[in-house]
py3Dmol code that shows the C-alpha trace and the ligand (Angstrom):
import py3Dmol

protein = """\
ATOM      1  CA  UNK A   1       9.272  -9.118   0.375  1.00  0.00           C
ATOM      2  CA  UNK A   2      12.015 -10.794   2.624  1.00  0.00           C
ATOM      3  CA  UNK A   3      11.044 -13.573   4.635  1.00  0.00           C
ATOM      4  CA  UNK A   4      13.803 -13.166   7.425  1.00  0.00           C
ATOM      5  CA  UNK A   5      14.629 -16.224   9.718  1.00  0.00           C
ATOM      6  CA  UNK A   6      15.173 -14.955  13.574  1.00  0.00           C
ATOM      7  CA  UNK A   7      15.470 -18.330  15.620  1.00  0.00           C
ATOM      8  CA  UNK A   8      12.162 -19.530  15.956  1.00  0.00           C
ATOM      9  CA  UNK A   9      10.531 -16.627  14.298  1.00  0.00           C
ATOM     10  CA  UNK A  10       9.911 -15.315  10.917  1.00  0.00           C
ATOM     11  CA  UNK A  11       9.969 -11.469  10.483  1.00  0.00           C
ATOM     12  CA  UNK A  12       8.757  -9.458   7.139  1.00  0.00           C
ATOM     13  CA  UNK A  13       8.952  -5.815   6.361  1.00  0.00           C
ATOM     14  CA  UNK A  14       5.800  -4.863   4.597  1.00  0.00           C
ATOM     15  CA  UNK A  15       5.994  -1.480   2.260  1.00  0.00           C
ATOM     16  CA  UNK A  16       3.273   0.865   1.362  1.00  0.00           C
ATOM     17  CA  UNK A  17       2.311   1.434  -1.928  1.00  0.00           C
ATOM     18  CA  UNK A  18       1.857   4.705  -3.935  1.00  0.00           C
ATOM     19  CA  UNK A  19      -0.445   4.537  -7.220  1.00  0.00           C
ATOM     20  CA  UNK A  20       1.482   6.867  -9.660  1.00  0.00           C
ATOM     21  CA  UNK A  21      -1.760   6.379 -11.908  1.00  0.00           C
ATOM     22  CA  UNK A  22      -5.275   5.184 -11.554  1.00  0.00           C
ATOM     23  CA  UNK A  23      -7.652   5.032 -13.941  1.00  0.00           C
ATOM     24  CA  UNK A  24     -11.504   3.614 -13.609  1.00  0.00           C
ATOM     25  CA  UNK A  25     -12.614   2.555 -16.662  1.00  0.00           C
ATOM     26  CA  UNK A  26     -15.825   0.207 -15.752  1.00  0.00           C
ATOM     27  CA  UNK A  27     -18.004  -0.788 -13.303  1.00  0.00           C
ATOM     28  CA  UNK A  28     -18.403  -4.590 -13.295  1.00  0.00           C
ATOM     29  CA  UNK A  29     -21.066  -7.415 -13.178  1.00  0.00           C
ATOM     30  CA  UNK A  30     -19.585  -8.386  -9.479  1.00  0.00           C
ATOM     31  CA  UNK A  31     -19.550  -4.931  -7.749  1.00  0.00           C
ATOM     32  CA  UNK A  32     -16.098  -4.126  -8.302  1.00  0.00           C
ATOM     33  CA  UNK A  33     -14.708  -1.692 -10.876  1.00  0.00           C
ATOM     34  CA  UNK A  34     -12.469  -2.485 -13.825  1.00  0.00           C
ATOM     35  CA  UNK A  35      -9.413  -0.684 -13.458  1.00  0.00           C
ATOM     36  CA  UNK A  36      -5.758   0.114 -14.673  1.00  0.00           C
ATOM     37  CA  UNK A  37      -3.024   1.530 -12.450  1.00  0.00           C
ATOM     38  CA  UNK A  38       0.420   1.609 -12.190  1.00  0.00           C
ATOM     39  CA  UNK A  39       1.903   1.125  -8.555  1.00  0.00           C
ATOM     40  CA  UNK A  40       4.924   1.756  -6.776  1.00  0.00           C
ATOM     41  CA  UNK A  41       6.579   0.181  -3.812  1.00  0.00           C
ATOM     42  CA  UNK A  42       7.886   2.924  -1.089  1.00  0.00           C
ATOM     43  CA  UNK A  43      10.096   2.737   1.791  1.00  0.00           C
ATOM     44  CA  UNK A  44       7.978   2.836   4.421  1.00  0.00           C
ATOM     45  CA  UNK A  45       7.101  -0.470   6.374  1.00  0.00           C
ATOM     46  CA  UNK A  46       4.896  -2.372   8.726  1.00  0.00           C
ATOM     47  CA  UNK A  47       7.139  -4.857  10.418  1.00  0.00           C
ATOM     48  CA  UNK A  48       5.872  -8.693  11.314  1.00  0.00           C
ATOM     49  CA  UNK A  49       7.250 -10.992  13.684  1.00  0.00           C
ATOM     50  CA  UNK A  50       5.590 -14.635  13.324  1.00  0.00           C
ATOM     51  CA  UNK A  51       6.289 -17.390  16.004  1.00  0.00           C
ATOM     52  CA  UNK A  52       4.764 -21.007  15.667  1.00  0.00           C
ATOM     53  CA  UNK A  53       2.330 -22.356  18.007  1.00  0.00           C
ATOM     54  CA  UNK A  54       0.647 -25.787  18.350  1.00  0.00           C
ATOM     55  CA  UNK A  55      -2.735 -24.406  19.792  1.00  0.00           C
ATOM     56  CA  UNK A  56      -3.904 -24.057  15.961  1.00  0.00           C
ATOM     57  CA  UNK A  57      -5.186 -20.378  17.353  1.00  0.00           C
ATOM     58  CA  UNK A  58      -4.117 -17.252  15.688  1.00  0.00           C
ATOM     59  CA  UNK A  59      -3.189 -14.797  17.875  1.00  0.00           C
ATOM     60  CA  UNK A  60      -2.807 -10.864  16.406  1.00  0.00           C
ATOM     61  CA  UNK A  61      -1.114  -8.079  18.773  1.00  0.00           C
ATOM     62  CA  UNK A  62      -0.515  -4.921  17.688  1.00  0.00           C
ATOM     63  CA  UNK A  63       1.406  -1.806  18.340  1.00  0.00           C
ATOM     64  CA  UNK A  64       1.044   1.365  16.118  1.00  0.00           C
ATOM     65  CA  UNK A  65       4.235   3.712  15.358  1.00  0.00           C
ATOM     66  CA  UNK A  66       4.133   6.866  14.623  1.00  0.00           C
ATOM     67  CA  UNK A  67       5.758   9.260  12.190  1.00  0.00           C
ATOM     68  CA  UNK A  68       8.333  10.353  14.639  1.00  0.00           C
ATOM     69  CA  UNK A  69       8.634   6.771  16.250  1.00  0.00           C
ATOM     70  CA  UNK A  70       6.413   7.119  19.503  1.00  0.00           C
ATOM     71  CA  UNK A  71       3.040   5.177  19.664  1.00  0.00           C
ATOM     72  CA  UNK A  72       0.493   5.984  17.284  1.00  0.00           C
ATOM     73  CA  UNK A  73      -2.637   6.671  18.246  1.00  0.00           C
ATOM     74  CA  UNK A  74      -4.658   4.387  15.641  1.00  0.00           C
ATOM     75  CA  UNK A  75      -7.014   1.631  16.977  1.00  0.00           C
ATOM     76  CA  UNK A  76      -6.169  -1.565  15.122  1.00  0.00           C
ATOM     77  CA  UNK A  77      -8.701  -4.675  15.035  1.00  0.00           C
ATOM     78  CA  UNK A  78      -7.017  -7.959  16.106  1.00  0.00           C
ATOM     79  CA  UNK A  79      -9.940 -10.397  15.295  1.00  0.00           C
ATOM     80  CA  UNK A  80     -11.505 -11.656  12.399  1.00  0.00           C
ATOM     81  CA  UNK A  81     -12.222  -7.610  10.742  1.00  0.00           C
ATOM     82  CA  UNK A  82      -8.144  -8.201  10.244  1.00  0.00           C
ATOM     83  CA  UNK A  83      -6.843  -8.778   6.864  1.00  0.00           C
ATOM     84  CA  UNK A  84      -3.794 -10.688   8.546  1.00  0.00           C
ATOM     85  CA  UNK A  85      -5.506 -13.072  10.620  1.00  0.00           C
ATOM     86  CA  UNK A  86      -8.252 -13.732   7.540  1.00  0.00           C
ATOM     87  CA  UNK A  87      -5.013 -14.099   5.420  1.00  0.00           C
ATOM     88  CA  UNK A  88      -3.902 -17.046   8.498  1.00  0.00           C
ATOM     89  CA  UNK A  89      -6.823 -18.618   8.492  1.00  0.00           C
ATOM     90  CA  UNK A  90      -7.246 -18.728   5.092  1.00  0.00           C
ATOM     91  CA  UNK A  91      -4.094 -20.931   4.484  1.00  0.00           C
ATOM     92  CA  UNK A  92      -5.754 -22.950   7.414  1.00  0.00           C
ATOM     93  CA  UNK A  93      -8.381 -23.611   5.793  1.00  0.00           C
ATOM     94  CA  UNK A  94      -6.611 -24.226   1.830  1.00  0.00           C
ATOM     95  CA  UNK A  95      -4.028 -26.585   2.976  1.00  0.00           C
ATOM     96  CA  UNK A  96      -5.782 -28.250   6.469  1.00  0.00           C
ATOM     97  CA  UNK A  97      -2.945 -26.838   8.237  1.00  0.00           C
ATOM     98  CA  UNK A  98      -3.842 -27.316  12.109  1.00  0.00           C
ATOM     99  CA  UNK A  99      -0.477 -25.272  13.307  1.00  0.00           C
ATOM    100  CA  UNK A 100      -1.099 -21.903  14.869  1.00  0.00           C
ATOM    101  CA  UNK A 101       0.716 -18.753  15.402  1.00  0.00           C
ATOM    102  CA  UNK A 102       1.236 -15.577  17.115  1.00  0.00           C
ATOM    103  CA  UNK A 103       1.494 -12.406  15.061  1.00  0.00           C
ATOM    104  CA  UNK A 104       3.166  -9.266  16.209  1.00  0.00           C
ATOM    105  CA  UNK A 105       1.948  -6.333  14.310  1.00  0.00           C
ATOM    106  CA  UNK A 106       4.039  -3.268  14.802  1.00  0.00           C
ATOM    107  CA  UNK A 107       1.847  -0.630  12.433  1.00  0.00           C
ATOM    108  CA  UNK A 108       3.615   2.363  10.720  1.00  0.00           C
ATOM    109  CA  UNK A 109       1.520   2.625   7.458  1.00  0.00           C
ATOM    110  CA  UNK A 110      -1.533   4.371   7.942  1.00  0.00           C
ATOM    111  CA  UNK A 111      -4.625   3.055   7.603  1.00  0.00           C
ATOM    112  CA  UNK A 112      -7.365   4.010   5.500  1.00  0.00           C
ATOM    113  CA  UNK A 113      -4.888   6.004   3.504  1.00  0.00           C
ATOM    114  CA  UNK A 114      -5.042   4.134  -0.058  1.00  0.00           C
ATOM    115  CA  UNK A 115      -1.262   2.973   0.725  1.00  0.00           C
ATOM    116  CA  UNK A 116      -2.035  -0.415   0.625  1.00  0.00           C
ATOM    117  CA  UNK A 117      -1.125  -1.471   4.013  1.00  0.00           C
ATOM    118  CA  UNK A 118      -3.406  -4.066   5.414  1.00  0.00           C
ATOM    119  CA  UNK A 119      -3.021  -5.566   1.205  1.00  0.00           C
ATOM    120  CA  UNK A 120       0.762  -5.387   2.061  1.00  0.00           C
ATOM    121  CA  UNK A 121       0.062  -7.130   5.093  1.00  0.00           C
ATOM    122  CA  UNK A 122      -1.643  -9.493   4.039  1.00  0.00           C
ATOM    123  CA  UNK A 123       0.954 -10.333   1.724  1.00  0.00           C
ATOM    124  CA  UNK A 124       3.503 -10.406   4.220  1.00  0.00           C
ATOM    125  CA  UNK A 125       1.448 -12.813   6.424  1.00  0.00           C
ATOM    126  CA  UNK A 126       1.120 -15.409   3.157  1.00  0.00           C
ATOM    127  CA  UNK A 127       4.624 -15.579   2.707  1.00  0.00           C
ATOM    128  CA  UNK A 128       5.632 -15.889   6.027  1.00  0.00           C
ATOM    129  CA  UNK A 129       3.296 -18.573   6.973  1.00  0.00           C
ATOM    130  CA  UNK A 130       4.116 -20.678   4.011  1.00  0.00           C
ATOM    131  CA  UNK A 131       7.677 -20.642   5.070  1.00  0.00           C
ATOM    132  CA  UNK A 132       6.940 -21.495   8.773  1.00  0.00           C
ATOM    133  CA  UNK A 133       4.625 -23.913   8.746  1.00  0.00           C
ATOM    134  CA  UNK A 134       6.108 -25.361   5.714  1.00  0.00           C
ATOM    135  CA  UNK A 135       3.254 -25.640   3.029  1.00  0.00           C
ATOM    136  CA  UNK A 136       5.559 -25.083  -0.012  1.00  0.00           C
ATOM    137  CA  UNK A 137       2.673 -23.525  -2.002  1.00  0.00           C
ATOM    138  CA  UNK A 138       3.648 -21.944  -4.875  1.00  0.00           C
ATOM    139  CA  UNK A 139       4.172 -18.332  -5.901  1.00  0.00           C
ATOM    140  CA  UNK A 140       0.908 -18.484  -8.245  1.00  0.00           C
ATOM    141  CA  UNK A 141      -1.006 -20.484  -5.071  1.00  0.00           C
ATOM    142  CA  UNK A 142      -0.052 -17.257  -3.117  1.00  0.00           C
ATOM    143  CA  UNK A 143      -1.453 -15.295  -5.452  1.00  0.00           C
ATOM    144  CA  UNK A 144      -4.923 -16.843  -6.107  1.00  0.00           C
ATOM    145  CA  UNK A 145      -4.713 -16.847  -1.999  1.00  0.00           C
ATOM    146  CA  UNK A 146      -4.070 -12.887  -2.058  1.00  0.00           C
ATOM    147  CA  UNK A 147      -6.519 -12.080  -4.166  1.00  0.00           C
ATOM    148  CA  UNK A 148      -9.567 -13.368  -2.628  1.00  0.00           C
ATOM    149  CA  UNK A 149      -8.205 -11.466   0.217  1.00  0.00           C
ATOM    150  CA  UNK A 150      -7.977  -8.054  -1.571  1.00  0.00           C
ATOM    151  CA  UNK A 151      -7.559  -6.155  -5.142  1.00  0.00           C
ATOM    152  CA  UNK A 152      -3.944  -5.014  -3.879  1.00  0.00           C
ATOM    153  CA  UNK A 153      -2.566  -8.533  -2.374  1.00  0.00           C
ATOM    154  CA  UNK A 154      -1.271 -10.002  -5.420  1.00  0.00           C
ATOM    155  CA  UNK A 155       0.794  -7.014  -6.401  1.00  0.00           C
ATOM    156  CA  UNK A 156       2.816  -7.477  -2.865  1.00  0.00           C
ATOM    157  CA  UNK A 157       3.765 -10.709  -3.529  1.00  0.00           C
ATOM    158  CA  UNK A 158       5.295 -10.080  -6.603  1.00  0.00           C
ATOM    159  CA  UNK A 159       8.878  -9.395  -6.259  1.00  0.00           C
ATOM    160  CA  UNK A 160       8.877  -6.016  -8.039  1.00  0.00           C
ATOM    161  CA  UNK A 161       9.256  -2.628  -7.371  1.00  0.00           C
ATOM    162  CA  UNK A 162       6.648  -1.085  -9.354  1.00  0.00           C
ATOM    163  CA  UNK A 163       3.777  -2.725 -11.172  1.00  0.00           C
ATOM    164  CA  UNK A 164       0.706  -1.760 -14.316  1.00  0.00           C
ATOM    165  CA  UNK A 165      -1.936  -3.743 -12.823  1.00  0.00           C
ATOM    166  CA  UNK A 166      -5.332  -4.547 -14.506  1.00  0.00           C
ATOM    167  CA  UNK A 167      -9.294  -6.154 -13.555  1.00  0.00           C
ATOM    168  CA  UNK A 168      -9.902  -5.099 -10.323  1.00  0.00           C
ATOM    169  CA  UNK A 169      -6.365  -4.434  -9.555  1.00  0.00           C
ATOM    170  CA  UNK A 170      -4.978  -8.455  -9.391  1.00  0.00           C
ATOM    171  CA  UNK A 171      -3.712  -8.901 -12.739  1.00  0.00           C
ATOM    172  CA  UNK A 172      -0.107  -7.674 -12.088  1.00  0.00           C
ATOM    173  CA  UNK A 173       2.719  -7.003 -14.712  1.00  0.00           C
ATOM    174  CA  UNK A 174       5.658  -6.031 -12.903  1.00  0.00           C
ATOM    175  CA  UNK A 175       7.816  -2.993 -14.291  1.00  0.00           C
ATOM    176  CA  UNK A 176      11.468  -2.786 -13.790  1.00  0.00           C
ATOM    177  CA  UNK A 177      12.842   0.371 -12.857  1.00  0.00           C
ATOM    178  CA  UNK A 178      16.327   1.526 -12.666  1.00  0.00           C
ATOM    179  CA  UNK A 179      16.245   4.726 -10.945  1.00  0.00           C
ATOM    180  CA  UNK A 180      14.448   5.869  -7.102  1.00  0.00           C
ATOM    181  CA  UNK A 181      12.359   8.475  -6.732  1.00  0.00           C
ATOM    182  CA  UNK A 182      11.869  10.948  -3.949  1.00  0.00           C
ATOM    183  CA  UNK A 183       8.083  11.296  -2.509  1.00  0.00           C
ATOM    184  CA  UNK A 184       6.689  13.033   0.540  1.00  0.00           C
ATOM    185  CA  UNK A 185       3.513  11.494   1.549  1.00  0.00           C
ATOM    186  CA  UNK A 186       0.946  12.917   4.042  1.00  0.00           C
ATOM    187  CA  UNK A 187      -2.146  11.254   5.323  1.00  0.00           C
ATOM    188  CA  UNK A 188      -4.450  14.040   6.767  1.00  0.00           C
ATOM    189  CA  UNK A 189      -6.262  13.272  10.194  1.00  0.00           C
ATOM    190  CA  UNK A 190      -9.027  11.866   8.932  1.00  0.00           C
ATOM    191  CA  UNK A 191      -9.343   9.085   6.460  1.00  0.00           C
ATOM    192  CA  UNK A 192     -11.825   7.463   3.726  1.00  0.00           C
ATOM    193  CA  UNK A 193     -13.325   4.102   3.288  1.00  0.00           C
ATOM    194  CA  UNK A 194     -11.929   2.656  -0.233  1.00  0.00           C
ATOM    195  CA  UNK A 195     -15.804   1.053  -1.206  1.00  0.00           C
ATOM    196  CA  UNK A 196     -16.918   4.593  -0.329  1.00  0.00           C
ATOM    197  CA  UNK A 197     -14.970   6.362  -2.659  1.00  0.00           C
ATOM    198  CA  UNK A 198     -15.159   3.570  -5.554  1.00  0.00           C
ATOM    199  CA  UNK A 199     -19.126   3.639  -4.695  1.00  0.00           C
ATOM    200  CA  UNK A 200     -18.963   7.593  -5.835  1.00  0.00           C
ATOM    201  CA  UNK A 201     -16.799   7.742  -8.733  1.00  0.00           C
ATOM    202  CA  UNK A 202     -17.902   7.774 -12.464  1.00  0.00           C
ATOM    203  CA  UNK A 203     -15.930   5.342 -14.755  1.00  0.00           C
ATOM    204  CA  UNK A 204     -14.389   7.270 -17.720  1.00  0.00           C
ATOM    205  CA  UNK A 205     -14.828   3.744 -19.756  1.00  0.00           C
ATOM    206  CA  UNK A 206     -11.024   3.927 -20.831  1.00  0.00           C
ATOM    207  CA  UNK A 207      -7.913   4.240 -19.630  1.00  0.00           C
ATOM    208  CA  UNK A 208      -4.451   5.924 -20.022  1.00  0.00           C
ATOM    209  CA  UNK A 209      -2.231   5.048 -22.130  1.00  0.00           C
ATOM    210  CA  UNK A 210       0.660   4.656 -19.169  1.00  0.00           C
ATOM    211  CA  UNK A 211       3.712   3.877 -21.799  1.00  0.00           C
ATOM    212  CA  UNK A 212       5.001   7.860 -21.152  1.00  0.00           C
ATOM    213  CA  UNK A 213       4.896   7.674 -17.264  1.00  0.00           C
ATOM    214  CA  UNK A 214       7.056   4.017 -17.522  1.00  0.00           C
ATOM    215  CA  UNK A 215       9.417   5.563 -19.662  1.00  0.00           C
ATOM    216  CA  UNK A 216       9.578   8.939 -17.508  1.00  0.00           C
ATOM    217  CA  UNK A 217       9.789   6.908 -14.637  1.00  0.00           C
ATOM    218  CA  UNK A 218      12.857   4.793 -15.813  1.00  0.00           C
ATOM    219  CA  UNK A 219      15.045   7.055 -17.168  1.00  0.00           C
ATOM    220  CA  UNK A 220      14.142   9.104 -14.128  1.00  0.00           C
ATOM    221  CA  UNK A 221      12.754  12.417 -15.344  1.00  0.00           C
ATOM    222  CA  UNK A 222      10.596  13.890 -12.803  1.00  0.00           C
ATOM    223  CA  UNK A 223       8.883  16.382 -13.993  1.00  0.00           C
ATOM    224  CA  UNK A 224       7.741  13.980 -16.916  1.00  0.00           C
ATOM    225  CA  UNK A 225       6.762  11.885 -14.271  1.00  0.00           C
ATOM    226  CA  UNK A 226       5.171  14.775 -12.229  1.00  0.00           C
ATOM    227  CA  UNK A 227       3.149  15.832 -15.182  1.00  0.00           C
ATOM    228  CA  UNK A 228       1.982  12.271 -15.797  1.00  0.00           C
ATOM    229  CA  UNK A 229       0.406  11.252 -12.752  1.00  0.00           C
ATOM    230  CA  UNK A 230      -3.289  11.454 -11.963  1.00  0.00           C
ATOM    231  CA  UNK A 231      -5.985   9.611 -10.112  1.00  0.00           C
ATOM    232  CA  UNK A 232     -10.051   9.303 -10.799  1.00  0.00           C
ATOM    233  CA  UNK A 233     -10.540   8.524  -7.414  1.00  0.00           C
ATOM    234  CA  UNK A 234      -9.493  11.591  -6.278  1.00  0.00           C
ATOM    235  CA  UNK A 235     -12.217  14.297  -7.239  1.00  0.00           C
ATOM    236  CA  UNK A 236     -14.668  11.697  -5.692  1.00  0.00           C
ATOM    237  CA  UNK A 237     -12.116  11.933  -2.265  1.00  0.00           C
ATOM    238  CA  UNK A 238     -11.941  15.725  -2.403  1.00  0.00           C
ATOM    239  CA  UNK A 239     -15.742  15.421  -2.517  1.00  0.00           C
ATOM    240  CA  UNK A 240     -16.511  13.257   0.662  1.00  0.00           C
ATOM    241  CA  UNK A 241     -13.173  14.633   2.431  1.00  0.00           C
ATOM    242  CA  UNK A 242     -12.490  17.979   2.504  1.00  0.00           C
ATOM    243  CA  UNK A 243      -8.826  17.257   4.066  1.00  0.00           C
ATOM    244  CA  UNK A 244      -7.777  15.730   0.236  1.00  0.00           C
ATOM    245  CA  UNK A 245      -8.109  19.073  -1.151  1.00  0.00           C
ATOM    246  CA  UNK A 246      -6.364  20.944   2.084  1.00  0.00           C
ATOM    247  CA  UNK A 247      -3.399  18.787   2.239  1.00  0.00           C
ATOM    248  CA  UNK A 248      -2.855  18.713  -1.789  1.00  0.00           C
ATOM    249  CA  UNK A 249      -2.899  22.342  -1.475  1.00  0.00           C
ATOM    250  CA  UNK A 250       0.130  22.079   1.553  1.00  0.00           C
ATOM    251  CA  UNK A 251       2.292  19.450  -0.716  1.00  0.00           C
ATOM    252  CA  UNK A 252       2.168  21.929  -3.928  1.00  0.00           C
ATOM    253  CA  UNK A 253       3.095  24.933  -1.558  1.00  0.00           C
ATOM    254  CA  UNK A 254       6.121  22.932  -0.489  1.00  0.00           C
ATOM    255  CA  UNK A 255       7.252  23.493  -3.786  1.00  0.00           C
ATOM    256  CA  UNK A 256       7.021  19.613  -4.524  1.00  0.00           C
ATOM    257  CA  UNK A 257       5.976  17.994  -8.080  1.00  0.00           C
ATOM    258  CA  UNK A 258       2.495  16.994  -9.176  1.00  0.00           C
ATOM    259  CA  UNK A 259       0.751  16.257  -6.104  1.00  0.00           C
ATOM    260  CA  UNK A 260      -1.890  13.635  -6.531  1.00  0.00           C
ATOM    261  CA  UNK A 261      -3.583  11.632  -4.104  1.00  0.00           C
ATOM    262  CA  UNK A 262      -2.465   7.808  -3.571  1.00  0.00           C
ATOM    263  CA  UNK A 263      -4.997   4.757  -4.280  1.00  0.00           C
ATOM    264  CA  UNK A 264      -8.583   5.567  -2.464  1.00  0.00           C
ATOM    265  CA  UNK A 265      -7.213   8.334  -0.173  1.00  0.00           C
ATOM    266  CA  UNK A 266      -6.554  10.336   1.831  1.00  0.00           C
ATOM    267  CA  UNK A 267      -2.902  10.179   1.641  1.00  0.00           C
ATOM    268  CA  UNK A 268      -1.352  12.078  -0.958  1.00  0.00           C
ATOM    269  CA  UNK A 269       2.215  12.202  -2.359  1.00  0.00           C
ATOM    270  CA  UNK A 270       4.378  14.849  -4.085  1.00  0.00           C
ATOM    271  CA  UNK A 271       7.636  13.951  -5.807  1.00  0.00           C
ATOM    272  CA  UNK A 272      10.962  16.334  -4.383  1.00  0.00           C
ATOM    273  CA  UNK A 273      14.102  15.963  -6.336  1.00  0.00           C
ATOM    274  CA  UNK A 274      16.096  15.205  -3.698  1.00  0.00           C
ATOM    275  CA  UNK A 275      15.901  12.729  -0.651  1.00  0.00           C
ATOM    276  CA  UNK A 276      16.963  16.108   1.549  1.00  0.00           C
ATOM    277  CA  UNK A 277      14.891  17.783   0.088  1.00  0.00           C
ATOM    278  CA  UNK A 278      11.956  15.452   0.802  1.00  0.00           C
ATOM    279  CA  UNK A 279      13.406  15.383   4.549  1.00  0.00           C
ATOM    280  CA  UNK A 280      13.355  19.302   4.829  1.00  0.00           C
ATOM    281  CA  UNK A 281       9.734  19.464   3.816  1.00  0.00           C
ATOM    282  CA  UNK A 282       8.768  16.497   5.370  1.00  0.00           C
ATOM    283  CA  UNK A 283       9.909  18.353   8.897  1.00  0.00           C
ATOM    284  CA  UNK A 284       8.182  21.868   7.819  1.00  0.00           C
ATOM    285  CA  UNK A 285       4.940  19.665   7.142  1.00  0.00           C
ATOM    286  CA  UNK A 286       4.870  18.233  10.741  1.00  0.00           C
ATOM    287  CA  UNK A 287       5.680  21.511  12.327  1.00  0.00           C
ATOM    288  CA  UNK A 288       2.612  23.068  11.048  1.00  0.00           C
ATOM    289  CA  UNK A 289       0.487  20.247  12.607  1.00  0.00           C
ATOM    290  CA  UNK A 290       0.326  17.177  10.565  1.00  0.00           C
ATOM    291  CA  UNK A 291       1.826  14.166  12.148  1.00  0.00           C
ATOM    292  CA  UNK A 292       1.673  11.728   9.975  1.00  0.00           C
ATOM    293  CA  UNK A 293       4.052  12.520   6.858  1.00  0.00           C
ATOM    294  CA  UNK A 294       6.641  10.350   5.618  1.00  0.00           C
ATOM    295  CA  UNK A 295      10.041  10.972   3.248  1.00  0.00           C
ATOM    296  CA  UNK A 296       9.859   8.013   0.974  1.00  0.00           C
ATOM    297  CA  UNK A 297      11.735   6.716  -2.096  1.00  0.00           C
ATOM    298  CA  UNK A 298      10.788   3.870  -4.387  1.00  0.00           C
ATOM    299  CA  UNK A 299      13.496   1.144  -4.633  1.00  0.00           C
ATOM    300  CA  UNK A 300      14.825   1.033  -8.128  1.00  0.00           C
TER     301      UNK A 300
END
"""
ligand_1 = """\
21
C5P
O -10.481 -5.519 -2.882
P -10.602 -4.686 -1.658
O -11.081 -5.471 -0.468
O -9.400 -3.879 -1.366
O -11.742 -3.634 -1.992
C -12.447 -2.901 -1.009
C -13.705 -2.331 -1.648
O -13.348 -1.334 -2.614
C -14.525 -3.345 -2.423
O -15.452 -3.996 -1.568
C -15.217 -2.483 -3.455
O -16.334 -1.846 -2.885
C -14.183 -1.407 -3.759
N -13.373 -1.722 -4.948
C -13.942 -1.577 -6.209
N -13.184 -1.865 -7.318
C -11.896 -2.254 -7.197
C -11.300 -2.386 -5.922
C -12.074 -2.102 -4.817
O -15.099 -1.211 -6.345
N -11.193 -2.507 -8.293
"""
view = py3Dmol.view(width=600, height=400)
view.addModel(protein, "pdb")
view.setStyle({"model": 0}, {"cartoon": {"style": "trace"}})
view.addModel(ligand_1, "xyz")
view.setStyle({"model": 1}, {"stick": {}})
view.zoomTo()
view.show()
């Protein structure tokens, strides 16, 4: 993630994520579950503008974009329940930092979508914060930060496209990848809570072998890919959330590869083999009444 210098300010992009695979495998001593996934980075951002302050107060505002660029209509916390200011106040508190700062939050990703957003956030707020008020922690500092913060923070703060990640979703190996790929992604109207989902899904006690979707995915063969990618969180979704199994059913009759749902849900992604394609069925998808859905590519 690029920490951009604008005068006084610091501004970050934040991407969603996309989990091509997900497998649970355990259920572990601390209430998490052991897992193995492989994760993608996708163009579509949350955007953060960070100014200094000397009040030693961290101050959150927020405005929420939609699809088609007018205001969303999603109600954001700005307090404490916000991964971004416990992500501020965190480095506060590690490094005895008494600077403040004022955070403007202008929210495209979805929430409760499983793409990662408030993790990406998160993220974006660590890096930034380091570089303004100068603490010079290091990249592995970041990342012990980030992951008492969340399962997803530490793979955001690697600079990688795509990632296999491990435990409860913290131990990150990054994956290079030569080639984009094309996704639509649509989040129905309704959304799930991640410890929901993870609180009714039965570990399979192993996992995938994910070598063939890595080697699919860089030499850029999609319907290897498409054929490759699953989720175990997502029969528990379709369970709790009817909507999963509705807009799964839209994204295959769009004609687009392997539709699976992303992370926790309720987003869900299908792969189109070109960008205009993606675009074209991306329109037809909001014209039948779902606003949120995004034409996306992974950065190679
Ligand atoms: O780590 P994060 O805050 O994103 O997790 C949210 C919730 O999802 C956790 O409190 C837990 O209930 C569940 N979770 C899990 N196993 C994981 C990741 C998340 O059970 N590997």
């Amino acid at each position: 993630m690029l920490v951009k210098q604008h005068g006084q300010s610091v501004v970050v992009d934040a991407p969603a994520k996309l989990n091509l695979s997900l497998d649970v495998v355990g259920k572990r001593s601390d209430g998490y579950h052991e897992l193995q996934t492989l994760m993608v980075r996708v163009g579509l951002y949350d955007r953060l503008r960070f100014s200094g302050s000397n009040s030693g107060q961290i101050e959150l505002s927020c405005r929420c974009v939609s699809a088609a660029g007018h205001d969303g209509g999603e109600s954001i916390p700005t307090g404490d329940a916000n991964i971004i200011v416990r992500a501020a106040r965190l480095l506060q508190e590690e490094t005895g930092c008494s600077q403040g700062a004022r955070i403007e939050l202008f929210k495209r990703i979805p929430t409760e979508a499983g793409l990662g957003g408030g993790s990406s956030d998160a993220a974006a707020t660590l890096l930034a914060l380091n570089q303004l008020w100068q603490l010079d922690l290091s990249e592995a500092e970041l990342r012990r930060l980030g992951a008492r913060l969340g399962s997803d923070v530490p793979f955001f703060l690697f600079d990688t496209t795509a990632a296999v990640c491990g435990g409860r979703g913290e131990l990150v190996e990054p994956i290079h990848l030569s080639q984009h790929v094309n996704f639509v992604v649509a989040r129905p109207k309704t959304g799930l809570s991640t410890a929901e989902v993870y609180r009714h899904c039965t570990p399979s006690g192993t996992a995938d072998d994910n070598r063939g979707l890595v080697s699919a995915l860089q030499s850029g063969r999609l319907r290897q890919i498409a054929s490759r990618l699953h989720n175990a969180l997502q029969a528990p979704a379709e369970r709790l959330n009817s909507d999963v199994s509705h807009i799964i059913s839209q994204l295959a009759n769009q004609q687009l590869l392997g539709p699976t749902m992303s992370g926790s849900g309720t987003a869900c992604f299908g792969i189109s083999v070109s960008h205009r394609q993606a675009l074209t069925v991306a329109a037809r998808l909001r014209a039948a009444g779902n606003d949120r859905v995004y034409a996306v590519r992974s950065r190679p």
